[in-house]
Residue frames as qw, qx, qy, qz and C-alpha x, y, z in Angstrom:
[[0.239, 0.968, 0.058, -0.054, 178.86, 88.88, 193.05],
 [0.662, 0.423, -0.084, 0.613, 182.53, 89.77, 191.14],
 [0.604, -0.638, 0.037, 0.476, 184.63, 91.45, 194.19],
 [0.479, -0.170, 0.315, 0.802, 186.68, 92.98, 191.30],
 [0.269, 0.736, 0.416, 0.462, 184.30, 95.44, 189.39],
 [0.367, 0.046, -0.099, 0.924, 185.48, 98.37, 189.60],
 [0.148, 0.502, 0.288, -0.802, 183.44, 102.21, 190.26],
 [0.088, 0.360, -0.438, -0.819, 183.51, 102.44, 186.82],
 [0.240, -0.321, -0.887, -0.228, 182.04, 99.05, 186.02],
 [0.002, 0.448, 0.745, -0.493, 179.57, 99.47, 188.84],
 [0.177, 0.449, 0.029, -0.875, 178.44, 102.90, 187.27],
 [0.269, 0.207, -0.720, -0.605, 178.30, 101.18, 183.88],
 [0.234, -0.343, -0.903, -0.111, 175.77, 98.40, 185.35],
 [0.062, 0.487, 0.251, -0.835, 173.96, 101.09, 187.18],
 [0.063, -0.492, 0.491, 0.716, 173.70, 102.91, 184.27],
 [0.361, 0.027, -0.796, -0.484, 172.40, 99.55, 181.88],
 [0.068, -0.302, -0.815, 0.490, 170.40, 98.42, 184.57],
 [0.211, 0.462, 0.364, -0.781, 168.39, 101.92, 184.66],
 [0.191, 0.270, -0.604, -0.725, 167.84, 101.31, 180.83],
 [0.844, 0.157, 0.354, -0.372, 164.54, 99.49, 179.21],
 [0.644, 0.582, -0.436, -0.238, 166.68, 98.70, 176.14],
 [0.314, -0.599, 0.562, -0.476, 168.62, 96.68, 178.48],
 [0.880, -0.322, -0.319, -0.144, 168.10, 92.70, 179.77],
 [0.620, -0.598, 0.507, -0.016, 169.94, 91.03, 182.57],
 [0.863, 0.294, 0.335, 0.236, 170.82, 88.65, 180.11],
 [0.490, 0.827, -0.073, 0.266, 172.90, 91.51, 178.52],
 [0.281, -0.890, 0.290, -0.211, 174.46, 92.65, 181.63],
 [0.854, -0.323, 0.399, 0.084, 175.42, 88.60, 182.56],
 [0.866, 0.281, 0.188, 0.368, 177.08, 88.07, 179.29],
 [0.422, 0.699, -0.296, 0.495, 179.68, 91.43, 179.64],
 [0.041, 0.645, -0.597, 0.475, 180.01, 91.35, 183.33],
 [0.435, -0.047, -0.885, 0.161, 179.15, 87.51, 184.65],
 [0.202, 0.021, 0.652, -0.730, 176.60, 88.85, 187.19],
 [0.056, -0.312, -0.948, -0.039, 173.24, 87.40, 187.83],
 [0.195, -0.636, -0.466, -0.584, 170.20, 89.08, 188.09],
 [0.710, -0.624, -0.270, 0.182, 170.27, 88.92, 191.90],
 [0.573, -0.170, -0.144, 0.788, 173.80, 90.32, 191.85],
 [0.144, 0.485, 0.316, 0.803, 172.47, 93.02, 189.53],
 [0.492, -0.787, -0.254, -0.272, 169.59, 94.23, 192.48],
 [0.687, -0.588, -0.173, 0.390, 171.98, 93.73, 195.14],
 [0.426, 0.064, 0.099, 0.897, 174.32, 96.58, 193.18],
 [0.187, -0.634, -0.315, -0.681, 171.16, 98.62, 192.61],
 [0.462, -0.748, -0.370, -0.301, 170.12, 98.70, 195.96],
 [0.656, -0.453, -0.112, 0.593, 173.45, 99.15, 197.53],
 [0.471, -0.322, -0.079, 0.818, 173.82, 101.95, 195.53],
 [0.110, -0.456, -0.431, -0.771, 170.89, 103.95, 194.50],
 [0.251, -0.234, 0.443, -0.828, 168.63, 105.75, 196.99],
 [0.276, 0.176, 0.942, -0.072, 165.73, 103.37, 198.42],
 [0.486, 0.587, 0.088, -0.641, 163.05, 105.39, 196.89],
 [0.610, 0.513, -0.339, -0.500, 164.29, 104.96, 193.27],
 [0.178, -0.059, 0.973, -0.135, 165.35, 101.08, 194.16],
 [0.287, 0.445, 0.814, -0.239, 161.53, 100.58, 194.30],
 [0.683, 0.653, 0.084, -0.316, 160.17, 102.42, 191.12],
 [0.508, 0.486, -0.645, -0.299, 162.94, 100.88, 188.87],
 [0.124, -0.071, 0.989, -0.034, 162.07, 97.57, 190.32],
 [0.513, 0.574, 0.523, -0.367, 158.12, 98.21, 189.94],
 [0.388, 0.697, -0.281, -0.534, 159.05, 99.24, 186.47],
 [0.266, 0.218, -0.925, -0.164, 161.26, 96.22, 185.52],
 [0.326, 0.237, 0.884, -0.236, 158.53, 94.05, 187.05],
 [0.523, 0.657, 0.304, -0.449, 155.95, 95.87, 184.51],
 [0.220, 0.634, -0.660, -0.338, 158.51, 96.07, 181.54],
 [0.167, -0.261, 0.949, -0.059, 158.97, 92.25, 182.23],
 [0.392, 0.209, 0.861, -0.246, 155.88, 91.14, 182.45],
 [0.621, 0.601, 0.171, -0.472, 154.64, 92.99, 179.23],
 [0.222, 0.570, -0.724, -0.317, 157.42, 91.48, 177.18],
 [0.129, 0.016, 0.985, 0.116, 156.05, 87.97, 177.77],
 [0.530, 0.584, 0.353, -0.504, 152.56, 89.41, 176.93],
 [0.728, 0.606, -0.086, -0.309, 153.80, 89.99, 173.43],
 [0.016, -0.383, 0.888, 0.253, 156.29, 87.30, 172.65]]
């Protein structure tokens, strides 16, 4: 994980993260983090509750996008 993102940044991936319009893919190509980094920001700073419905969501989100490609 990038040691230099600022509050701001952090908010900002936050922020795109909570979005469906969103991919990781979007997030890696403005701020070089990985999908993995991306959870590990989410769960260090959101509450654990909403951690686990915006991961059950992205897991459902996810898996209907390769339904209809």
């Amino acid at each position: 994980m990038n040691k230099d993102l600022t509050e701001t940044d952090i908010s900002a991936i936050i922020e795109m993260a909570l979005s469906d319009d969103v991919s990781f893919s979007s997030i890696k190509e403005q701020y070089g983090l990985s999908e993995d980094s991306v959870k590990k920001i989410m769960k260090k700073n959101i509450t654990h509750n909403s951690y686990k419905h915006w991961r059950k969501r992205v897991k459902l989100f996810s898996d209907r996008r390769k339904h209809y490609k």
